[in-house]
N, C-alpha and C positions, 0 to 999 in steps of 0.2 A: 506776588503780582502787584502794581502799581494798585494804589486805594482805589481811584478813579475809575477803573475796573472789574472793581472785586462786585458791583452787584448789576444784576441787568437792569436795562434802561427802556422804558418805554417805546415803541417802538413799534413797527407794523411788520411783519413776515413778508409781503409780497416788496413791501421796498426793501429792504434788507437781502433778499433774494435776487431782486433787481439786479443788483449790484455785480452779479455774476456773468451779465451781458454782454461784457468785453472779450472773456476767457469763452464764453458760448458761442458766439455772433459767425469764429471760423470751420463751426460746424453745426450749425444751424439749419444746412440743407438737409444731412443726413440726422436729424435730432428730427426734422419735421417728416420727412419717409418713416421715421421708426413709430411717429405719434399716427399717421394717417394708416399703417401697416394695422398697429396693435387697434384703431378705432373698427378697422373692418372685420377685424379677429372676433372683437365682441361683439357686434352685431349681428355676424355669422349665429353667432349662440341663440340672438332673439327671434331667428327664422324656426328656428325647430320646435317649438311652438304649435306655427300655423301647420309644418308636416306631422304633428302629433293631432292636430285637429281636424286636419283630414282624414287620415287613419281612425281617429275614433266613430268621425261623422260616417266617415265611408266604407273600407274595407271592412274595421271590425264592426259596423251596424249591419254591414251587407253581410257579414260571414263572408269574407274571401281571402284568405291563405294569402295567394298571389299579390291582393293590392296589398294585406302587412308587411312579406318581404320587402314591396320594393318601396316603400316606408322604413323600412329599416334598412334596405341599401342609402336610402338618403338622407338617414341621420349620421349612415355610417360615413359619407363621404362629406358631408358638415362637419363632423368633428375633426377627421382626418385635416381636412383644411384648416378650420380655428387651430389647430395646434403646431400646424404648418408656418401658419403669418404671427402666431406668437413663438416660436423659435426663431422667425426670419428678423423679428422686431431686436432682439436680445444679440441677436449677432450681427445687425447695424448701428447700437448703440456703443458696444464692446471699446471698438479700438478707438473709436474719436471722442469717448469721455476719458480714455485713460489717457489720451493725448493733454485732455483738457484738466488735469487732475497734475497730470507732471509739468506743464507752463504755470499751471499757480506757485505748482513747487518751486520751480524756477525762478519767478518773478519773488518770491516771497524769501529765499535767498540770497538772490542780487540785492533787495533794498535790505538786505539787514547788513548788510556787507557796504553800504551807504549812509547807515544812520548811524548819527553822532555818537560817542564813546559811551555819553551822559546818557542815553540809551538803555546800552547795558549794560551798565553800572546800577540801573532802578529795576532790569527787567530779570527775575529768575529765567535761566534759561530750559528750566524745564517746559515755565509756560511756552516759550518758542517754541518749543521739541513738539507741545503736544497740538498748537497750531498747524505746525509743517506736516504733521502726520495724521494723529486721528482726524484732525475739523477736517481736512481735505478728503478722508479717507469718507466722511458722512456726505462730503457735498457731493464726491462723487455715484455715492449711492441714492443722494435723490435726485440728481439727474438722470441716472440709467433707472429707475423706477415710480419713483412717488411724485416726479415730475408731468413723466409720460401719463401715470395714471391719475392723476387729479383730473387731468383731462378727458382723459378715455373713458371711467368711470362717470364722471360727470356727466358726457355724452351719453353714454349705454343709459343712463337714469334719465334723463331727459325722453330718447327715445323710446324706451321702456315705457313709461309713464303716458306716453301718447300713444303706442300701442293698447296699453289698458283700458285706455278711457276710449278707442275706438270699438275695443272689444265689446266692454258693457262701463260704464262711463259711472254709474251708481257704485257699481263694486271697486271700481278708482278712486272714486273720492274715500269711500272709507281707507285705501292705502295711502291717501294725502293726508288721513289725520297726524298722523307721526310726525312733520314735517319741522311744524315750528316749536315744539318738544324737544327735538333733536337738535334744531336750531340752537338755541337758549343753552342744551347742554356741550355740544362744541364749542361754541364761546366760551364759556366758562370753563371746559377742559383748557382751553388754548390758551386761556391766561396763567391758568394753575402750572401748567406742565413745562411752558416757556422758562419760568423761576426757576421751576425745578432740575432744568436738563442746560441752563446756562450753571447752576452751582454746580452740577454734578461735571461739566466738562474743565470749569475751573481748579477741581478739586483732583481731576485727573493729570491737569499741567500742575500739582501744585507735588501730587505724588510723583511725577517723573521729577521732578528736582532733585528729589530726595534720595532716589534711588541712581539718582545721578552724580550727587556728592557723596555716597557712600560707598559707588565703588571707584571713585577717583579717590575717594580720601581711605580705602582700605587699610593704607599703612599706618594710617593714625588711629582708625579704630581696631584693629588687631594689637595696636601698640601700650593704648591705654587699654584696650581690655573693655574697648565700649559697643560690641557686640551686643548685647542684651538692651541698653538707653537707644539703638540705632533701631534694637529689633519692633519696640514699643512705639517710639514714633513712627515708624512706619505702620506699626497695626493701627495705631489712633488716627492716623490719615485715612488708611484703610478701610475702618470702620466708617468713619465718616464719609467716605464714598457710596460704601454697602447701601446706608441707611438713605443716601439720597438716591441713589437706582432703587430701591425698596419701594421709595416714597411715588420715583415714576411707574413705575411698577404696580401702583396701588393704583395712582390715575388714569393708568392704560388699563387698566383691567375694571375700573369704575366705567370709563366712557364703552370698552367695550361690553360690556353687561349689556348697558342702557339701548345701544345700538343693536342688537341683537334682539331684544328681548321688545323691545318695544313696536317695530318692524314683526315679527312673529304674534304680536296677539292679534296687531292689525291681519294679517295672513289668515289668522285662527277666525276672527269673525267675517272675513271677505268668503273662506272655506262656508262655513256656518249658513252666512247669508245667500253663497251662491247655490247651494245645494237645496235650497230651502225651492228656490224659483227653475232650477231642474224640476223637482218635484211637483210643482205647481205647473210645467211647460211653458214657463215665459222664458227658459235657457234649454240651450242644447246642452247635452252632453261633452260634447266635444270642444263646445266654447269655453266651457267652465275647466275642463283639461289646460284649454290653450293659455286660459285669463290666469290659471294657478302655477304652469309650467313657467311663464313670463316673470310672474311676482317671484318663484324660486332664483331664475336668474337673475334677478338682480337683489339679490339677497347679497353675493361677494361684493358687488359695487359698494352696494350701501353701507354692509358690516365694516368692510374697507375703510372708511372713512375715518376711525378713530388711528386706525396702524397710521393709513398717511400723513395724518395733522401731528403725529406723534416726530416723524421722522423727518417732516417740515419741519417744523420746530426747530427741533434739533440742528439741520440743516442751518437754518436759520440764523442759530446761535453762534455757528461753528461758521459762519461767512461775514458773524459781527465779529467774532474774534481775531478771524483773517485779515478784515481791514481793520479793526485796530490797531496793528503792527504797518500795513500798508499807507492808514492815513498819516504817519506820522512823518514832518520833512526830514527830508534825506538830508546831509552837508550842501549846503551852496556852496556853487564854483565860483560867486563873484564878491567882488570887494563889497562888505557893510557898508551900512551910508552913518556909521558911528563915524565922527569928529577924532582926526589925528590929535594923540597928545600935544605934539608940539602946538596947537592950534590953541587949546584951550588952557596949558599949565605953562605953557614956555619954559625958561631951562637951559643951560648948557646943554643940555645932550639933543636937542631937536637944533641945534645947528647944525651937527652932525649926519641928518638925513640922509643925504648924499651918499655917504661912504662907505666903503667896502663892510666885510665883516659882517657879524651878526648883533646885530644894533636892539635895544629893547629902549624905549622909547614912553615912558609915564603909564606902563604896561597896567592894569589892574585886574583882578579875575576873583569872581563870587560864579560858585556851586548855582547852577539854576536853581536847585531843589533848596538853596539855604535857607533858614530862615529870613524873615522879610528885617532888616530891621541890624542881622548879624553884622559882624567886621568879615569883610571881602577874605580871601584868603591870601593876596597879594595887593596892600594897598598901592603902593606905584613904584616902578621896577625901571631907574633910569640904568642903563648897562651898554656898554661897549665891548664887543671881541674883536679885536684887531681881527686883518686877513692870515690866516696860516698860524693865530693865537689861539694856543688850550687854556680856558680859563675854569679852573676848580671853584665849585659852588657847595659853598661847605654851612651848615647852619644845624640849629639843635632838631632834633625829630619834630616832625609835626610842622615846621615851619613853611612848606612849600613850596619845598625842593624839586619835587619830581612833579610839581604840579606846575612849574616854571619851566622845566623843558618837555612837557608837554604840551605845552602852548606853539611848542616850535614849528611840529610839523604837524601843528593844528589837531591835535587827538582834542583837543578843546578852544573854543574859542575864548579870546581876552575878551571881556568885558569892555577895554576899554583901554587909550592907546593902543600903538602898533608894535610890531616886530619887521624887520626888517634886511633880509638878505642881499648882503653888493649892492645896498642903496634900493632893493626891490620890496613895495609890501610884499609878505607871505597872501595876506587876504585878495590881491587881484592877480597873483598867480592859479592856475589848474592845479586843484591836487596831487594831481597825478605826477605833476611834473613837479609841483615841491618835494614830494617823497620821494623824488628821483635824486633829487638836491640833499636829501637830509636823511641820512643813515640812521637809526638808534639802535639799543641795546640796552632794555630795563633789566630792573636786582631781578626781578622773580624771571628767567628767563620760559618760554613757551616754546616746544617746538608739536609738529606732527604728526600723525601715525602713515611716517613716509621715512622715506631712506634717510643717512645720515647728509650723502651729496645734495639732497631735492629739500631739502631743510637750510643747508647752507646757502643753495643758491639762489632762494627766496627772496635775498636781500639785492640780487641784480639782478634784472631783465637780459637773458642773452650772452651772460658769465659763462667761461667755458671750465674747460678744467686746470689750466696753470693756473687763475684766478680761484679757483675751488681752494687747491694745493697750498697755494700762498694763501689765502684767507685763514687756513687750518694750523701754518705753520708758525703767523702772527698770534694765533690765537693758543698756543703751544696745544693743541686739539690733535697733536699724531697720534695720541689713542687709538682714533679711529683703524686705522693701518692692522690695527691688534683682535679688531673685531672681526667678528667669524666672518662676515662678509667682506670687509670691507672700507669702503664709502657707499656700499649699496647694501650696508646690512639697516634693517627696518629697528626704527627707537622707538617703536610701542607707543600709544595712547600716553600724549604727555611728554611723552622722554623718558618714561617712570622706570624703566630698564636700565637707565643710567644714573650716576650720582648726580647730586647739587653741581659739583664742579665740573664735571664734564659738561654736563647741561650748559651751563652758565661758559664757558668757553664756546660752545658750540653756536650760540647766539651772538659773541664777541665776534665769532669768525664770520657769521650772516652780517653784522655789522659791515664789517670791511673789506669784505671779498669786491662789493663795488667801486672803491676807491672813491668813496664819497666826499664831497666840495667839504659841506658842514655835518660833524659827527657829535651827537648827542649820546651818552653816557651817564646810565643811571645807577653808579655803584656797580660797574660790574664786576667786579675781581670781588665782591663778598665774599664766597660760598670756594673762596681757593685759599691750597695751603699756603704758607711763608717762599713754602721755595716756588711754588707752580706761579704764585703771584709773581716773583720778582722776574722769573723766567717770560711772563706773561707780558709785564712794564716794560722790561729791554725792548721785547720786539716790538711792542704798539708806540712806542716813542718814534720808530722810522715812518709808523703808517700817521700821528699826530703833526709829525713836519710838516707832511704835502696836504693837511687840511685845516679847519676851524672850525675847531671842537670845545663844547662845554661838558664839563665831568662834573659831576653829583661824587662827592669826596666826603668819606665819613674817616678813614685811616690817614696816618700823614705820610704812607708809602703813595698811596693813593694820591694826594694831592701834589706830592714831588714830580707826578709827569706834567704837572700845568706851567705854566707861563707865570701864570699872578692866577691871586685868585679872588674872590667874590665874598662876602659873606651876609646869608641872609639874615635878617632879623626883624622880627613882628611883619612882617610882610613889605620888609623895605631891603633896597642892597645899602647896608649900613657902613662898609668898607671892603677898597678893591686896594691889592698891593700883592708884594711877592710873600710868599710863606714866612719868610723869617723877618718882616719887615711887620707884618701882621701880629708873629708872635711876640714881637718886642713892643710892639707900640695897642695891641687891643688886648683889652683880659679877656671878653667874650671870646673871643678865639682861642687864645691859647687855652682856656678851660677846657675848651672843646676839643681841643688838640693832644690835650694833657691825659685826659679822662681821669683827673684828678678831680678835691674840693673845689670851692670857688675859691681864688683869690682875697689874696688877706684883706681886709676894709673894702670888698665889694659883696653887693648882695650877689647869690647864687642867682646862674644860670641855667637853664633859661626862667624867666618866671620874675625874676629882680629884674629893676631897672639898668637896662646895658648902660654903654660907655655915651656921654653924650655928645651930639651931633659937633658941638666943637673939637674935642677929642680926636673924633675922628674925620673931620670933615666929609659928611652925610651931604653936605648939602655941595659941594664940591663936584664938578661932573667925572662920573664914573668913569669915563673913560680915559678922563686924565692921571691917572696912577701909574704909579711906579713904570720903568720900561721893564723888557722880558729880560 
């Protein structure tokens, strides 16, 4: 989990709580029947009381049978009732929190589905897992309970209290002494316990990661034989969990001691003192029944109070965690008010604006997270793709490869200059509609626990099945045909049912199935053999014509489907030309192409000083190289 997060923060309960206002507010009529239902329930209970003190004052001082029964008819039809309008309360809060519990859901998957790559790239996804599920699962628990009864209880002690003190007002006050006792120890529970039940739910998203990368990554720990190092981390998170539920555990059961225990001696001397003044006849019998029956009921109100501050809390904790994910912005749909390259570096290549192609323009891009102070990961990126030109982007590992067409269809923002489609920024385009414009296809390919067809056709809005067909047949993906289903047979959590190669074809084919304008290509033919690869290149050569595409090229099969290609280096395009114009005229390339030493009288690549900008004319606009 992001540091910034890892400890709780100061902070108030009822604002934090507050916060739930919005997802409340469309059922707040039937939340307020449930609260005025369950207030009349308890109050019901403070009547029986006075029909116990009349019974005692009356029937049983008179000796008459008669008036007890019908004393006991009318405690019987009190309780029957209290338990009537607390059944009624629990089955009007039912369906409109569970309403309110799945539109969080909802709302808390849409914006993650909106926020930037860089996101979750810092966020384990377990802590998401255990926001979406247990925090909501508590919030909705203290709206259907510790919500309605903060209230309700509060009332009943209120009313309570004033019943007492009309009773005999002397024997009340002794049960106000507990008051600011009890005060002093909630507070002090509420701070202890707030710590304690924010580490313990942190530590609960910290174990679903774990239990989440180890059964996605089974085949590596069955492989090495790492069973037992998986088994241990998880007991040591484990533990660590144990001990802080222990620790709340300790606190809840400190506060409710206190709350119990303290409340009962007050009871023990009010008993004490009111018997005393029976005896003496300045009290009835029947009052002193009524004044002890009253203090009994609200004996749950009051004991209550440590369960509800406990699951407030909590609550609490688990509605800061929910909007910690909510406060964070989502991708903006409009153009930055960062300065166009060409504005501030000028350059051959910002003549260029205008024109078709996919234009990169004094591109720059630093990691938010980098260091303050680091070298950028692409210091400025002048680049040209003709219209209907493949251009192969080839450089040593690490160089920021994949992190340059990522910039395309905006998985991240540049830092600084633009990118630029047919002459269009990418940044004052809609999303929605750039990704309709720019197809890709990364090395590590991803699909769904969905059909093989509903995976492919991800990649177009509205693709039918000739389009399916021919995406599959580009992508030499006939495979599928062979599977027990289908096109409708299910690739499991991951794809993980399938090889590397399959996979990775399968995504080739989500690529192209929409016959997209500009296609971005991140190494995809890695993870295929000699022949499925060449099989693979013939057909994507006819789908490369009708577009303008950049390929991420680490093989030189691979770079042979390009036009010209690129070459990055230290975060620059250091030289563009056709493949065999590069290998005769740059060593950095051909090394790289060779996967031999370095060249004789040059230092090794990467890491030595490349070829210098005269050499290669670096400083030459990119886009004027070689033709296709």
């Amino acid at each position: 989990m992001p540091e910034e997060h890892a400890e709780s923060k100061d902070r108030s309960v009822a604002r934090s709580l507050m916060r739930l206002w919005p997802y409340v507010k469309p059922v707040r009529a039937q939340l307020s029947g449930a609260v005025v239902v369950a207030v009349v329930a308890s109050c019901l209970g403070l009547v029986i009381p006075f029909v116990l003190k009349w019974m005692v004052d009356g029937p049983v001082a008179d000796r008459d049978p008669g008036g007890v029964w019908l004393g006991a008819l009318y405690l019987l039809l009190l309780g029957i009732a209290e338990a009537f309008l607390f059944g009624l309360r629990r089955w009007m809060v039912a369906r409109p929190l569970a309403s309110v519990e799945a539109s969080m859901r909802a709302a808390l998957y849409r914006h993650l589905q909106r926020l930037p790559v860089a996101f979750h790239d810092r966020w384990p996804s377990g802590q998401l897992l255990s926001r979406g599920t247990t925090d909501l699962m508590l919030v909705r628990m203290f709206l259907a309970f510790p919500l309605i009864y903060l209230v309700v209880n509060s009332t009943t002690i209120v009313v309570g209290f004033v019943i007492l003190l009309g009773q005999e007002w002397t024997l009340g006050l002794v049960l106000l002494v507990p008051v600011v006792p009890l005060m002093i120890a909630c507070s002090v529970f509420e701070a202890k316990y707030s710590l304690a039940a924010r580490k313990a739910q942190d530590q609960v998203g910290d174990l679903t990661t774990v239990v989440e990368e180890s059964v996605l990554g089974i085949r590596i720990v069955k492989g090495f034989g790492r069973h037992r190092s998986q088994a241990l981390a998880f007991r040591a998170l484990a533990q660590r969990l144990r001990a802080t539920e222990l620790d709340k555990a300790r606190l809840l059961a400190g506060i409710w001691a206190l709350i119990t225990t303290i409340p009962e001696l007050a009871v023990g001397a009010a008993l004490v003192l009111g018997t005393i003044e029976v005896a003496d006849g300045g009290l009835s019998a029947g009052t002193l029944v009524a004044f002890l029956s009253t203090a009994l009921a609200l004996r749950w109100p009051v004991e209550s109070i440590g369960f509800l501050l406990a699951i407030s809390q909590e609550s609490a904790t688990a509605t800061e965690r929910f909007f910690e994910v909510m406060d964070v912005a989502e991708e903006e749909e409009t153009a930055t008010d960062r300065p166009a390259a060409g504005s501030t570096s000028g350059g051959p290549a910002a003549d260029d604006a205008g024109s078709g192609g996919m234009v990169f323009e004094g591109v720059r891009f630093r990691y938010p997270d980098a260091a303050e102070g680091s070298a950028p990961v692409l210091a400025r990126i002048d680049l040209r793709i003709r219209p209907g030109e493949t251009m192969a982007l080839v450089g040593a590992t690490g160089c920021g490869k994949t992190t340059l067409t990522a910039l395309v269809p905006r998985l991240h923002e540049a830092t600084a200059g633009r990118i630029t489609l047919d002459g269009e920024d990418i940044t004052a385009m809609p999303r929605e509609r750039l990704r309709e414009l720019v197809s890709v296809a990364f090395e590590e390919p991803t699909l769904f626990s969905a059909s093989v067809g509903e995976n492919v056709l991800m990649g177009a809005e509205g693709a039918g099945e000739d389009e399916l067909r021919r995406a599959l047949s580009v992508a030499q993906a006939d495979f599928v045909h062979d599977l027990p289903h289908g096109i409708a047979t299910q690739v499991g959590e991951q794809g993980l049912s399938l090889s590397g190669g399959q996979r990775q074809r399968l995504a080739l084919a989500r690529a192209v199935v929409g016959r997209p304008r500009f296609l971005v290509l991140d190494d995809p033919l890695s993870a295929l053999d000699v022949h499925t690869e060449t099989l693979v290149e013939a057909a994507l050569r006819s789908v490369l014509r009708d577009t303008t595409a950049v390929v991420v090229a680490h093989r030189p099969s691979t770079v042979m489907l390009a036009d010209r290609v690129a070459l990055l280096s230290e975060g620059r395009i250091s030289a563009v030309g056709t493949h065999q114009e590069l290998l005769r005229g740059n060593a950095e390339y051909a090394w790289l192409m060779s996967g031999a030493g370095s060249p004789a009288g040059e230092d090794a690549y990467p890491g030595g000083p490349g070829p210098t900008d005269d050499t290669l004319g670096a400083n030459t606009p990119a886009e004027e190289g070689s033709s296709r």
